[in-house]
N, C-alpha and C positions, 0 to 999 in steps of 0.2 A: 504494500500500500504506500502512494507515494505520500511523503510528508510537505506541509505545508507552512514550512518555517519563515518566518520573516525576517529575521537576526541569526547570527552563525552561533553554534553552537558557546562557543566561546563568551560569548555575551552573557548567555542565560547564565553560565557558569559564575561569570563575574559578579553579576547580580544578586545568586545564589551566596557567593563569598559574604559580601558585604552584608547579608541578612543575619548572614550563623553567626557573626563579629557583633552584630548588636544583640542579637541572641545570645550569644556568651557571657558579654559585659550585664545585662539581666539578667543573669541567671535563669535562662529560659531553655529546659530539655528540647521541648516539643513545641512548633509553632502551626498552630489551626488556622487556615487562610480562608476562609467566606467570600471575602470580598470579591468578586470576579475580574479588574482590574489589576489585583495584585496575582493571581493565579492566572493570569495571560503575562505580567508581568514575568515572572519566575518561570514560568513552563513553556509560555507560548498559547494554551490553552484557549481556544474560542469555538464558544456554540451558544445557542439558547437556549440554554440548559439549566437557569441560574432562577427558574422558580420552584425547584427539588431541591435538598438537601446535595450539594458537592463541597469538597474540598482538596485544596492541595496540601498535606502535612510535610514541615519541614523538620528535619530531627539532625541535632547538632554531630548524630554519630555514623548518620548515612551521607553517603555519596550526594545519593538522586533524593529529589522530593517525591513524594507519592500521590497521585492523585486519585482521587475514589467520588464516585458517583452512580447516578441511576446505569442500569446495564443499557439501554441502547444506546446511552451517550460514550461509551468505552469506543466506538467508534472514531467519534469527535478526537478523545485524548487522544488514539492513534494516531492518528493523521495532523494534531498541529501540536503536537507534543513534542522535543526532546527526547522524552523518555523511554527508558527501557519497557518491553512490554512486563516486566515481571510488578513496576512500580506501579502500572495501572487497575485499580481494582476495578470493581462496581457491586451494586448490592440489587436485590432482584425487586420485580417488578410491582411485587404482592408489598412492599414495604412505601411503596409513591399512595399519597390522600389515603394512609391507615388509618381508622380509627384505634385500632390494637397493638398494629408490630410500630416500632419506630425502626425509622434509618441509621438513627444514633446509636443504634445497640453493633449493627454490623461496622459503621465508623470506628466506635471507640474499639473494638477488637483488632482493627487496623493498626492503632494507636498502642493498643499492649503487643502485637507484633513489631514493629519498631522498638520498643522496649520503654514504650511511658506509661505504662499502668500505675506506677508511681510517679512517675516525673513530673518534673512543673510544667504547666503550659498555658502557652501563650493562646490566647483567642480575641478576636477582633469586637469587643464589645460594643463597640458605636456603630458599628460596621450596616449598611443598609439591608445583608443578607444573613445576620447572625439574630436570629430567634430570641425570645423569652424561655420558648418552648426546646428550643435548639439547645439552651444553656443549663435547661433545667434535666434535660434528657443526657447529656454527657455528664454533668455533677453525677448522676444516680449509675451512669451505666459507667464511671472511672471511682470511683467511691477514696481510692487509696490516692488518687493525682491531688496535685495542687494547681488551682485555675486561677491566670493573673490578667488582667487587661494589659494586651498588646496590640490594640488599636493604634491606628497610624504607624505601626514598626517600619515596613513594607513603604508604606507612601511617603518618610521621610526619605526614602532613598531614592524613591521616584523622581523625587523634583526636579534634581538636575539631570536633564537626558542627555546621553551619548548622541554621538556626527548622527548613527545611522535612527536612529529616534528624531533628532530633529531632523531630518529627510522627510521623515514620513507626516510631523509637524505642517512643513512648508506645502507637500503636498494636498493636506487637510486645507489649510490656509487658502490653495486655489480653488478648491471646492465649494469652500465658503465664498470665493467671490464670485466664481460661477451661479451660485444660487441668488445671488445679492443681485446680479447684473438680470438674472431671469427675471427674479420681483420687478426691479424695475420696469422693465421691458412690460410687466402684464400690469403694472397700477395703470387705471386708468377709470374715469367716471363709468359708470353704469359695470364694472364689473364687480361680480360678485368676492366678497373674501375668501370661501373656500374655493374659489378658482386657484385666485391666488397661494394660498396653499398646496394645491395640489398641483401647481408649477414647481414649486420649492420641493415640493419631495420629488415628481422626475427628477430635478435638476441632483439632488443630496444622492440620485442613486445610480444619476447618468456621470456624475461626477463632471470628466472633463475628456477630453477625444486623448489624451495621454493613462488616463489610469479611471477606473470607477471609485465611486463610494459608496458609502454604507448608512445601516442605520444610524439615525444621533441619538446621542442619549436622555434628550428631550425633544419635545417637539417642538414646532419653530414657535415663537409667539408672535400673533400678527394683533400687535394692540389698535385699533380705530377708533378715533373721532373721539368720545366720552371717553372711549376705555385707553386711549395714548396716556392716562395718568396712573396707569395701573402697568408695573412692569411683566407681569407674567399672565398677563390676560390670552383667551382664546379664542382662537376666530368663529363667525356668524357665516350665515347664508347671504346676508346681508349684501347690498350693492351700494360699489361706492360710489358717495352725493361730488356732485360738480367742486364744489371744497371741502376738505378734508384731512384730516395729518394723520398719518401711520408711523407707529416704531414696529422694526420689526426686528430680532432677533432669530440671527441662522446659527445653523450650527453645520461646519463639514467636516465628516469625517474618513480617514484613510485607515485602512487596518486599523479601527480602534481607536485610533489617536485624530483628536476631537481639536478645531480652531471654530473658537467663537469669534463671532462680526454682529455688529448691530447700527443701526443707519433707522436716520427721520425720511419720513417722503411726506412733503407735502402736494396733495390733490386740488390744483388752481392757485394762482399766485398767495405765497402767504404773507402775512402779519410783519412789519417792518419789526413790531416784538417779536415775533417768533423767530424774524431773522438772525437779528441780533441774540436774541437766547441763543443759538444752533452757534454764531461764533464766538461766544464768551465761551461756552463749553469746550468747543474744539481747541480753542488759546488754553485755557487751562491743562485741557489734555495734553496737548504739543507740550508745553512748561514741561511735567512730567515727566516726559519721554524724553525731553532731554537731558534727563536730571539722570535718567538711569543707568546705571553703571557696577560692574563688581564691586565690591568692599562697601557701598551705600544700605543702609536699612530699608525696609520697605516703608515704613514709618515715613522716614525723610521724604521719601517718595512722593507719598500722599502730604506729606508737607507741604511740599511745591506748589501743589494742583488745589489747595483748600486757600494758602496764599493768593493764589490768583483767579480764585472763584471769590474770594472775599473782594476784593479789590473793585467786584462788580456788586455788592450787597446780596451774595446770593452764597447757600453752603449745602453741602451735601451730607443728609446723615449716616447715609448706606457707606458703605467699606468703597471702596476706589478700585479693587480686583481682585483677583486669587489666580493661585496658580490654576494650571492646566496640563493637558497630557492625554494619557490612555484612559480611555473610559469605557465605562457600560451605564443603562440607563439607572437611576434616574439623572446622575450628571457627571460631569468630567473636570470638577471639582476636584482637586486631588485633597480638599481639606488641612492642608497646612500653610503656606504662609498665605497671608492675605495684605493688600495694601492699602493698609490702615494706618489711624495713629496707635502707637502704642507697639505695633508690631515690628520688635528689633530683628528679625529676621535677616542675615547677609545675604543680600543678592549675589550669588555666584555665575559665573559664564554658564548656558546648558540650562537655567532655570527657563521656564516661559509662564506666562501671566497673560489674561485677562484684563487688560483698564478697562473698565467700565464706567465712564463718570455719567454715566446716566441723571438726568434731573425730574425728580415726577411731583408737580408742585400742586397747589389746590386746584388749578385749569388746566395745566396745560405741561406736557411730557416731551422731553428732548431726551437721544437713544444714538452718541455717534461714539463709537467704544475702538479699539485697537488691542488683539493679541500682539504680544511682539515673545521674542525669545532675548534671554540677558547674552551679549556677547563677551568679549575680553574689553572693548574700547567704550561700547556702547548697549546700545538694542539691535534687533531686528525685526522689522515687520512681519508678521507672517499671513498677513494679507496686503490687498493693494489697491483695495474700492479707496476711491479718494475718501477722505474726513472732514464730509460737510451734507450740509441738506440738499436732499435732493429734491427738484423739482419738476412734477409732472402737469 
């Protein structure tokens, strides 16, 4: 069966290094992965397979990580897996929507196979795919282990991607303006919103005439008219009126790895205010982006850009961005640093981020955002829709 690796073996390896090294230093035997970002991380591993009970276990005393899941998804693990087939489990069918067996009883005998039935371990407790139920079924079926929150282990190693990760970044990045360039192309009066949506998804899965895309890990948001003051609003049937402003929010993604874009469109000339909002915002943003650089905090970051949004009497309460990456739904959030005040986080070369200086005030919502990746001297874009309002 051919294998469907995206990074040379050697990567996964490296990647694996650097997890059992903060596993060590916590005294962590056993590490339980849920999250399905970080078990595509380490293994390679993708499918949709991630609303059943999987995991990939990492154990400071093996080689390979082990991955174990529903049996027809043993499939999937062969084919974009690393792994040896011996590391691949699966648990049978009769154990998926039990009311009686749990999966967690075949898991954790995986887990006293590896040799943690006493060991300490790590499990993802904030994690968007780690249960109550999940948590409470391994305490009873490992009685003798010790269970520690190792949430975010995994994702702090994330942050900074390797050359052949940010490849696949910039990649994402064109998709996202492929889709951005579709919207625009279809706003226009009398057409309806979910049109317009359902141009964005061709587009997130026709990608681009060099490479396709895939799913995002949310759906796009197409804020309208009232609802442009609402950042994660969702589209209507609804046709749009002769004037009107749209935020919209894309997401492209490349194998997994996710670049957010977001852009205003106004429908008939707008608002000498609303023009003016769209370039306070943008000047703020630009400030920002050229503030960033290695050895800088993300704090500082967001210094810059609250500086020179203040300058116009106007302030953002939401955060300013967060990192970015490899994703699965519900987002591609990698959850650790964000650019904020308060957040001493170093910007290293390899990081990428989300600015988002999104404005959504008691009327009226401005939405023109920039991914970039942190370099050695500066940023990089990892898009290319210009940063300003667009007009239809």
């Amino acid at each position: 069966m051919e294998k469907e690796l995206h990074f040379e073996k050697s990567e996964f390896q490296g990647r694996l290094s650097a997890v059992k090294t903060v596993m060590e230093k916590r005294g962590i035997d056993v590490l339980m992965i849920s999250e399905p970002p970080n078990m595509n991380y380490l293994t390679g591993y993708d499918a949709y397979s991630y609303y059943v009970p999987q995991f990939v276990i990492v154990s400071v005393i093996h080689e390979q990580p082990v991955w174990i899941g529903r049996f027809m998804d043993r499939v999937s693990a062969v084919m974009t897996t690393y792994l040896d087939d011996k590391n691949i489990h699966a648990y049978e069918d009769k154990y998926v929507h039990s009311a009686t067996l749990s999966a967690f009883d075949v898991i954790a005998q995986t887990v006293k196979d590896l040799g943690g039935e006493k060991a300490c371990i790590g499990v993802e407790l904030g994690g968007y795919y780690y249960s109550a139920k999940a948590h409470a079924d391994l305490i009873r079926a490992l009685p003798q282990a010790r269970f520690v929150d190792a949430d975010l282990l995994v994702n702090w190693i994330r942050i900074v991607k390797s050359p052949a990760e940010l490849a696949l970044m910039r990649q994402a990045g064109a998709i996202a303006d492929a889709m951005m360039q579709r919207a625009i192309d279809v706003v226009a009066p009398g057409v309806r919103e979910c049109d317009i949506a359902a141009a964005v998804y061709y587009q997130m899965a026709a990608g681009t005439p060099d490479f396709g895309g895939s799913y995002g890990c949310a759906p796009p948001f197409l804020c309208v008219a009232e609802r442009a003051v609402a950042p994660h609003a969702a589209w209507t049937d609804k046709l749009l009126p002769k004037s009107t402003t749209l935020n919209l929010e894309l997401f492209g993604n490349r194998l997994r790895y996710q670049v957010n874009l977001s852009r205003s469109i106004a429908v008939g000339p707008p608002s000498r205010a609303f023009r003016n909002l769209a370039d306070v915002a943008v000047e703020a943003m630009n400030a920002a982006l050229d503030h960033v650089r290695p050895g800088i905090t993300c704090s500082e970051v967001e210094t810059v850009f609250r500086r020179s949004l203040a300058r116009h009497g106007l302030e953002k309460e939401a955060r300013l961005g967060y990192s970015i990456g490899l994703g699965y739904p519900p987002g591609a959030v990698e959850r650790t640093a964000s650019l904020r005040k308060g957040d001493e986080t170093v910007l290293q070369s390899g990081m990428c981020f989300h600015m988002m200086p999104g404005l959504w005030l008691d009327d009226v919502g401005i939405a023109i955002t920039q991914s970039f990746a942190v370099t050695e001297t500066g940023h990089e874009p990892l898009s290319s829709t210009p940063r300003k309002l667009f007009v239809k």
